[in-house]
C-alpha positions as CSV (number, residue, x, y, z in Angstrom):
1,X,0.0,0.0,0.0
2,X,2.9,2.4,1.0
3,X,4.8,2.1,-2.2
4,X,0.9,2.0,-4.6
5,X,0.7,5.7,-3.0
6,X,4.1,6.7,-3.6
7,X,3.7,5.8,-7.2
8,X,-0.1,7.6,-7.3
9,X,2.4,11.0,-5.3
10,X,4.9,10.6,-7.8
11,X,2.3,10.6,-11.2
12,X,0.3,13.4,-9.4
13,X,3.4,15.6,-9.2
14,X,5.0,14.9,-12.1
15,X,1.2,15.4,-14.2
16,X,0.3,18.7,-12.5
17,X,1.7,21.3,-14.7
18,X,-0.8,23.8,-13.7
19,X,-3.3,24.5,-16.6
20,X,-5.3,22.3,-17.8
21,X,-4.2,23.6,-21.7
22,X,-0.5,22.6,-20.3
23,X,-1.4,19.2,-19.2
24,X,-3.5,18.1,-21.9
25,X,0.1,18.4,-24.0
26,X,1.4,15.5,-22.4
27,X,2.2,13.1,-24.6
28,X,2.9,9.5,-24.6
29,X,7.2,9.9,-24.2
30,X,6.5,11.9,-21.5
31,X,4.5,10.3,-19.5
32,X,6.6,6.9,-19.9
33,X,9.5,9.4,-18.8
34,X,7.7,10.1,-15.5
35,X,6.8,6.1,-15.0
36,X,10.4,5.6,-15.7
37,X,11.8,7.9,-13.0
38,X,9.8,6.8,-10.7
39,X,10.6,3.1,-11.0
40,X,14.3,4.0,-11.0
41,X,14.0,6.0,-7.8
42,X,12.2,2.9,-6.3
43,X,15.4,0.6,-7.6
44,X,18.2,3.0,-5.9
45,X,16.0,2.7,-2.7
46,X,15.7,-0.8,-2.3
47,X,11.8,-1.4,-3.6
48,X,12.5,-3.6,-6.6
49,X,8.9,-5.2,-7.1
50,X,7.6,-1.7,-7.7
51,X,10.1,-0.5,-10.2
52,X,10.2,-4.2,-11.9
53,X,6.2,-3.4,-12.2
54,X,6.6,-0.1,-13.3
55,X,9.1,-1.0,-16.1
56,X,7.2,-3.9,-17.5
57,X,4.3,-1.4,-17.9
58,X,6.3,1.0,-19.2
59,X,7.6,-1.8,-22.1
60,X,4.2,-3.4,-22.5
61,X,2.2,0.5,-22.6
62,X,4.4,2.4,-24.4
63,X,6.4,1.1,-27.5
64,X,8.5,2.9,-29.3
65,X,9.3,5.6,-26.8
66,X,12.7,6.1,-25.3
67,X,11.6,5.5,-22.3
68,X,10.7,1.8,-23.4
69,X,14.1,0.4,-24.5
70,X,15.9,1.7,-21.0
71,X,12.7,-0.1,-19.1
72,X,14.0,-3.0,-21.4
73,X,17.8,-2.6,-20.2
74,X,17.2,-2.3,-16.6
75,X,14.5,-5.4,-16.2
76,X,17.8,-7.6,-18.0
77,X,19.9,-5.8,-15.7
78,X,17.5,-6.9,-12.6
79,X,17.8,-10.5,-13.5
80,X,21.6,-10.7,-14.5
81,X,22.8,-8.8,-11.4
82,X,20.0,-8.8,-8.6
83,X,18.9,-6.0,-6.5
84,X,21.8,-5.0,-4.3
85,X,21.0,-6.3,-0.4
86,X,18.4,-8.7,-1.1
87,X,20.5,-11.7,0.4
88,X,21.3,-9.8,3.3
89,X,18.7,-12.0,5.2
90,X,20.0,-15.1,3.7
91,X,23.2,-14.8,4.6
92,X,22.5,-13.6,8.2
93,X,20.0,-17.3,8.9
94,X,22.9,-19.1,7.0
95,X,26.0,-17.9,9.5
96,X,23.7,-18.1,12.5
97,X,23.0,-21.9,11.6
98,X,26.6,-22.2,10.7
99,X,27.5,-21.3,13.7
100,X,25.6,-23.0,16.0
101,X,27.5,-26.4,14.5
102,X,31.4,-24.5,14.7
103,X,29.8,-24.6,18.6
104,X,29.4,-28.2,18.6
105,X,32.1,-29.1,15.3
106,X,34.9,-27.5,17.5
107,X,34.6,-29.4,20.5
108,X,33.3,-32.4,18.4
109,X,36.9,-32.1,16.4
110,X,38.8,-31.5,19.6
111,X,37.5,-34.8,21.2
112,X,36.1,-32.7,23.9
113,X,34.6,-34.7,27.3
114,X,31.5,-33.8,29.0
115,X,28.5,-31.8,28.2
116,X,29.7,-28.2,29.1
117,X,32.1,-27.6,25.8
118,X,29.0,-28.1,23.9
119,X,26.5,-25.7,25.7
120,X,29.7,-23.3,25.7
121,X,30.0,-24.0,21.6
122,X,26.1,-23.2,21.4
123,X,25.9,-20.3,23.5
124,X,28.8,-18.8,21.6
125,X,28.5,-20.4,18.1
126,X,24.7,-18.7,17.4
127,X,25.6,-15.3,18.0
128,X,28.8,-15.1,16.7
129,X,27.5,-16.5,13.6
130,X,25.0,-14.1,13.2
131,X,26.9,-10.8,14.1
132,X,29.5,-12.4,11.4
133,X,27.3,-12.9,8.9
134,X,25.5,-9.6,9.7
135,X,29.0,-7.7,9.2
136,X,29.7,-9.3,6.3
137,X,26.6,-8.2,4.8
138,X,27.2,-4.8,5.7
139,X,30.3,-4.6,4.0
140,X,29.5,-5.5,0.5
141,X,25.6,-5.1,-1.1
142,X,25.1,-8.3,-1.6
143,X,22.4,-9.8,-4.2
144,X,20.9,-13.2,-3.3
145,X,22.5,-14.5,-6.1
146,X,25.3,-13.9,-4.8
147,X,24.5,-14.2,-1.3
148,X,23.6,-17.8,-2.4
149,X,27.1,-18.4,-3.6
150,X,28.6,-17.9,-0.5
151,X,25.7,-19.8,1.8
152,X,25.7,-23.0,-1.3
153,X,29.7,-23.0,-1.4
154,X,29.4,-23.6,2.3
155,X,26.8,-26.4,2.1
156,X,28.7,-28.2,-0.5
157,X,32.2,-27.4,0.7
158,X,31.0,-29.5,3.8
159,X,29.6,-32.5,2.1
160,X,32.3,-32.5,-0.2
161,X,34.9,-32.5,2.5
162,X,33.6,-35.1,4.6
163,X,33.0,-37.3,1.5
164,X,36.3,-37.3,0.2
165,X,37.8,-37.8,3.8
166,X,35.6,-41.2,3.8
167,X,36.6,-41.5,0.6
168,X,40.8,-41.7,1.1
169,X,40.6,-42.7,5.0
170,X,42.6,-39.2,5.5
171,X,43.1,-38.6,9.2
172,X,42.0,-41.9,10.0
173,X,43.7,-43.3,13.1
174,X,44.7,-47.1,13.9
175,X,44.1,-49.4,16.9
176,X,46.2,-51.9,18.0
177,X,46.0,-54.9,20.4
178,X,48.5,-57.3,21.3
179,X,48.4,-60.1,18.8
180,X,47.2,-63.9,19.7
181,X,50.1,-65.6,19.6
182,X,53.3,-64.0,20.5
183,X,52.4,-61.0,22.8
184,X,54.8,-59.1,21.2
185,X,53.6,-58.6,18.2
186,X,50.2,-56.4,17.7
187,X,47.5,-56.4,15.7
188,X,46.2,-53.5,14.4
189,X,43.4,-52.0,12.2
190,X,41.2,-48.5,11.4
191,X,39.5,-46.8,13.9
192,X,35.5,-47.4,12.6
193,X,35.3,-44.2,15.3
194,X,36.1,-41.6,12.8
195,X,33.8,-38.8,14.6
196,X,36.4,-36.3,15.1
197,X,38.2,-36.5,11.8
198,X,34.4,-35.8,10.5
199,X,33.9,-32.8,12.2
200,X,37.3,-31.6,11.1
201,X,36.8,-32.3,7.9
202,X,33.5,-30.5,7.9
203,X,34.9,-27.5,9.6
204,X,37.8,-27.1,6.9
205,X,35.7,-28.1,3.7
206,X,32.6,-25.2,5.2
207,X,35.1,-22.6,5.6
208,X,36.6,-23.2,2.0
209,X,33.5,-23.2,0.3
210,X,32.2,-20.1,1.9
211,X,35.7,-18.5,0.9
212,X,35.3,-19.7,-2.6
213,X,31.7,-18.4,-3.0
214,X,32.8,-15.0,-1.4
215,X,35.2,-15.1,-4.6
216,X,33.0,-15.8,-6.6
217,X,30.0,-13.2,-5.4
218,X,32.5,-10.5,-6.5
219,X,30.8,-10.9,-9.3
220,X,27.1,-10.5,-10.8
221,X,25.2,-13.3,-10.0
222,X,21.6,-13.8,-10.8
223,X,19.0,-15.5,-7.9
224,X,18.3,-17.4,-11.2
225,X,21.8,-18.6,-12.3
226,X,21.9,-19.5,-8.7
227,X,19.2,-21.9,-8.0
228,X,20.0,-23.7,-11.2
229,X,23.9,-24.1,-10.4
230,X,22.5,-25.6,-6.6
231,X,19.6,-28.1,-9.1
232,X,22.4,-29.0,-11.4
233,X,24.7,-29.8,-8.2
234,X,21.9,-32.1,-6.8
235,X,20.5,-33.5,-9.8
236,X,24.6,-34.4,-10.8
237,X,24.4,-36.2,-7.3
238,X,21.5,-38.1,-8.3
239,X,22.9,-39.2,-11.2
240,X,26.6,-40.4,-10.1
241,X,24.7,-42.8,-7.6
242,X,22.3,-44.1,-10.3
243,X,25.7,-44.6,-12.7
244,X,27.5,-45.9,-9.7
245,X,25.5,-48.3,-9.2
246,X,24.8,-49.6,-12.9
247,X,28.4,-50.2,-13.3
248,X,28.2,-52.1,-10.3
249,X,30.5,-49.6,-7.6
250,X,30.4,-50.3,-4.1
251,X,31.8,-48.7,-1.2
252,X,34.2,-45.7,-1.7
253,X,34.6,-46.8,-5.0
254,X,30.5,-45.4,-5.2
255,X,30.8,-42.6,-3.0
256,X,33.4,-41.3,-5.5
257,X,31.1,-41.6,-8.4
258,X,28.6,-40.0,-6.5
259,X,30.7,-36.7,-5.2
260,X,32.4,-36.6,-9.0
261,X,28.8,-36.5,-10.2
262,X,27.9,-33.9,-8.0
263,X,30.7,-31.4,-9.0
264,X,30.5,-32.2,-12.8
265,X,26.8,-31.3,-12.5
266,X,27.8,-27.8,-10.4
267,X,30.8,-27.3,-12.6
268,X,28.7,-27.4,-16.0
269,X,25.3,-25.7,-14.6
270,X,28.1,-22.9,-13.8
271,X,29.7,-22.0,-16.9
272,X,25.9,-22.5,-18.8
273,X,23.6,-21.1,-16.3
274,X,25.0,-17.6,-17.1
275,X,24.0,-17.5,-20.9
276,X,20.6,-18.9,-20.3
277,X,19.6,-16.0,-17.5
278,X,17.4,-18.2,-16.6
279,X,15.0,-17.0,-14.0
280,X,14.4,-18.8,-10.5
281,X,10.8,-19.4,-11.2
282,X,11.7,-21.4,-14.3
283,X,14.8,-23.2,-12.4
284,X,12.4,-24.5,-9.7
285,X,9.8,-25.6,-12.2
286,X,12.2,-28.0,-14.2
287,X,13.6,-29.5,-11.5
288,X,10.5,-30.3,-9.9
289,X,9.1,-32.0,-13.8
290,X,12.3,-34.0,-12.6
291,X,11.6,-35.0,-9.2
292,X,7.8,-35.7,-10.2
293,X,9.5,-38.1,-12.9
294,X,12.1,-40.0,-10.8
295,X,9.2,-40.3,-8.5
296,X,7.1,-41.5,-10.8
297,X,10.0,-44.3,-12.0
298,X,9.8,-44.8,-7.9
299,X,6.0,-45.7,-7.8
300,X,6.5,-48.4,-11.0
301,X,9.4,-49.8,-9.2
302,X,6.5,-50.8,-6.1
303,X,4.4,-51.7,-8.5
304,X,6.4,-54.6,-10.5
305,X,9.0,-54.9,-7.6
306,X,12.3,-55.9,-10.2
307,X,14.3,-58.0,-8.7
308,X,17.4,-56.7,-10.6
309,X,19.1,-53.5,-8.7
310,X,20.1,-52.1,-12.1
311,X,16.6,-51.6,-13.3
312,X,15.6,-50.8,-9.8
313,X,17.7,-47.7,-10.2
314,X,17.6,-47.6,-13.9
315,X,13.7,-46.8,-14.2
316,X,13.5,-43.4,-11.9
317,X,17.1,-42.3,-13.5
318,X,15.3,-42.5,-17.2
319,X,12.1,-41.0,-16.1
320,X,13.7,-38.4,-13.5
321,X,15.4,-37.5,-17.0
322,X,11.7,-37.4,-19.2
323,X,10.9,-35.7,-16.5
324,X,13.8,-32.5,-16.8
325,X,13.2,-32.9,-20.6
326,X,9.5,-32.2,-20.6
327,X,10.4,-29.4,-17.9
328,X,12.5,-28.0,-20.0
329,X,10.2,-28.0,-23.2
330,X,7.2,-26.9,-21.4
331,X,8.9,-23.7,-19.9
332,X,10.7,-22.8,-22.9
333,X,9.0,-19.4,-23.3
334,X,8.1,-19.0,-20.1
335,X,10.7,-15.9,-19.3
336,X,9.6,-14.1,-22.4
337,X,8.5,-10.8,-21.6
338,X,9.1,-11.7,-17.7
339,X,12.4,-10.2,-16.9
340,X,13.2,-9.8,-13.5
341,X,9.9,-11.5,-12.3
342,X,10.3,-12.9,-8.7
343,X,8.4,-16.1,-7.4
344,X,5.7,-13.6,-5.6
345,X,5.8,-10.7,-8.1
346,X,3.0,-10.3,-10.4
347,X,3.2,-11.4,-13.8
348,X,1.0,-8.1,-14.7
349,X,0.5,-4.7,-13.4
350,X,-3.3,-5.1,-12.5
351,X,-5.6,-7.0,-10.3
352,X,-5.8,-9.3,-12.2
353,X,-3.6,-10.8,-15.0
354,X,-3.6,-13.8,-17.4
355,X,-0.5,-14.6,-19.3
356,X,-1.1,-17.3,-22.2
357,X,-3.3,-19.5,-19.5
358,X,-1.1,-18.4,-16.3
359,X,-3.0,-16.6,-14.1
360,X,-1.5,-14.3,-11.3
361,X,-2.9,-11.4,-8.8
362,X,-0.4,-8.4,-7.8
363,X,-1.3,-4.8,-7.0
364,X,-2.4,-2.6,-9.4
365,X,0.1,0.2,-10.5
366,X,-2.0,3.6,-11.4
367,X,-1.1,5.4,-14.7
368,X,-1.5,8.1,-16.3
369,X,-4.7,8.7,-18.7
370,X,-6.5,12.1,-20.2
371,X,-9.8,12.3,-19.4
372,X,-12.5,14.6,-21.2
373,X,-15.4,16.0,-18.6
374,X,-17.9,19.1,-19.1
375,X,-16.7,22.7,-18.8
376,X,-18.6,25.7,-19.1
377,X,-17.9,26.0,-22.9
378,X,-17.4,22.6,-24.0
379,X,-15.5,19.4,-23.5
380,X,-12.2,20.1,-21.4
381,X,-9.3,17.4,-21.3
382,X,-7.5,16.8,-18.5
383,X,-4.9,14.6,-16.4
384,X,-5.7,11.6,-14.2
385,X,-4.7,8.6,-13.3
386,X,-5.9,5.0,-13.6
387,X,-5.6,1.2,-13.0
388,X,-6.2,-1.8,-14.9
389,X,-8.6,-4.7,-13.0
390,X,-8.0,-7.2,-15.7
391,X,-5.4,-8.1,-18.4
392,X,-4.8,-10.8,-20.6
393,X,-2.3,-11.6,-23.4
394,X,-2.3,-15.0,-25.5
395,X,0.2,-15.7,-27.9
């Protein structure tokens, strides 16, 4: 409501020229010129829904007016670099979390006895993490794109760590006993107990991905380039188990296949995410057509219950695979016309909007229109503004 009557001060101001003669000399440029200052004022201060809505009116309203092509510019602009402090709030929950398990990671790692290192790691680890995270905000704008660099580099940095410590036995100590037969000679074998080395591992492998995704936000980085590099990491997961296990890998042997598939499938959603700007709408809605297909491969495996692993696995890998392809092809013009457009932002700028059978409600954003009443000597034009209940395009 606050920002609606901004918008409505902003037209009201900028339309007022004084005369009605004056005013009715507005012309179409001019008032896209007004629309278009006031969505960029609302982009420098932090309210990007308003000026995403504003330009996309701008672009649908008022073709071939100067005004149009830099509403065009900005919305790519939104959606390749992301409004500057949006993953402020992200990054804060991420570093709270974060450190709440250094609190019980440290002592963990440090083979701490007793209950009171613990409580002291939680009572400590919470807020720290949170002031951390908060100052590291402060310090740089961060988009959520990038904000989600640094939070997913974390994430992964500790799954990858403790994988590939299972993976090579690093760190892993040995027990001896005194052997059977000659007391002098021991027997010895892996600790099974590899708690501490776990919790190290996680420590080390966290604070290098957070590093590396701090490198990495020095750069733009879409919320959409960002949610499809995290799908690509997960979905490359999914498939180096699946391949593990058709070519029969057990062990480490298929825990390596599995962390391998999970960084090829970050690695190349990294380097191609970028070109397809891709928004996070259309992200989500593939990978879930995948996840409904390997699902779907799930629920035939119940029902004919194969007694063979490899088609076990081998029916919800090839439909979780369908299932990205017909996500894919359904959604491939589903960011035309839409840059910039948030999960929650309105795909229109009136009540109510339909967009080639999508339907969506946002808040209507007044415009400018000239209006003709009764004067004492005839029609007189003038200024006003208005809003649009319904709107529909079909292509």
């Amino acid at each position: 409501m606050r920002h609606t009557l901004l918008v409505c001060i902003s037209l009201i101001l900028a339309l007022s020229f004084g005369q009605t003669p004056v005013a009715a000399q507005v012309t179409a440029a001019d008032s896209a010129a007004v629309l278009l200052q006031a969505a960029e004022t609302f982009e420098a201060e932090g309210d990007p829904d308003v000026a995403r809505a504003l330009y996309r009116y701008i672009i649908e309203h008022f073709p071939g007016t100067p005004a149009r092509n830099t509403a065009d510019e900005r919305l790519f602009a939104i959606r390749s670099q992301g409004t500057r402090g949006s993953g402020r709030m992200e990054l804060q929950v991420w570093t709270t979390m974060y450190g709440l398990y250094l609190g019980v990671a440290i002592p963990g790692a440090l083979s701490a006895d007793g209950s009171e290192p613990y409580g002291l790691g939680l009572l400590l680890g919470g807020p720290a993490g949170f002031f951390g995270g908060r100052a590291l905000a402060n310090s740089k704008d961060l988009t959520e794109g990038q904000a989600h660099a640094i939070t997913g580099g974390g994430t992964w940095g500790i799954w990858q760590a403790v994988g590939w410590r299972e993976v090579f036995d690093l760190g892993v100590s040995e027990q001896c006993q005194p052997g059977f037969g000659d007391p002098a000679e021991e027997y010895c074998y892996p600790n099974e107990n590899n708690t501490e080395e776990n919790f190290t591992a996680s420590i080390v492998g966290g604070l290098a991905g957070m590093a590396a995704g701090y490198a990495i936000a020095n750069r733009p980085v879409s919320p959409g380039v960002a949610t499809a590099v995290n799908f690509g990491a997960l979905w490359g997961t999914w498939f180096g188990v699946a391949g593990g296990v058709l070519t029969d890998l057990e062990g480490d042997n298929l825990l390596a296949a599995t962390l391998i598939g999970g960084d090829a499938g970050l690695v190349s959603t990294a380097l191609l995410a970028p070109g397809w700007n891709v928004s996070r709408s259309r992200a989500r809605i593939v990978s879930i057509a995948g996840v409904i297909g390997g699902l779907g491969g799930a629920g035939i495996d119940l029902l004919i219950q194969p007694d063979d692993e490899k088609v076990a696995i081998g029916i919800p890998l090839l439909t979780s695979i369908i299932g990205l392809g017909v996500g894919i092809g359904s959604t491939r013009n589903y960011d035309e016309g839409r840059e910039g457009a948030d999960d929650s932002a309105a795909l229109g700028t009136g009540l109510i909007h339909v967009d080639d059978g999508h339907w969506s409600v946002g808040t209507p954003i007044p415009y400018p229109v000239m209006l003709e009443r009764k004067g004492p000597r005839g029609p007189v034009q003038t200024t006003g503004l208005g809003v649009t209940i319904f709107s529909a395009r079909f292509r």
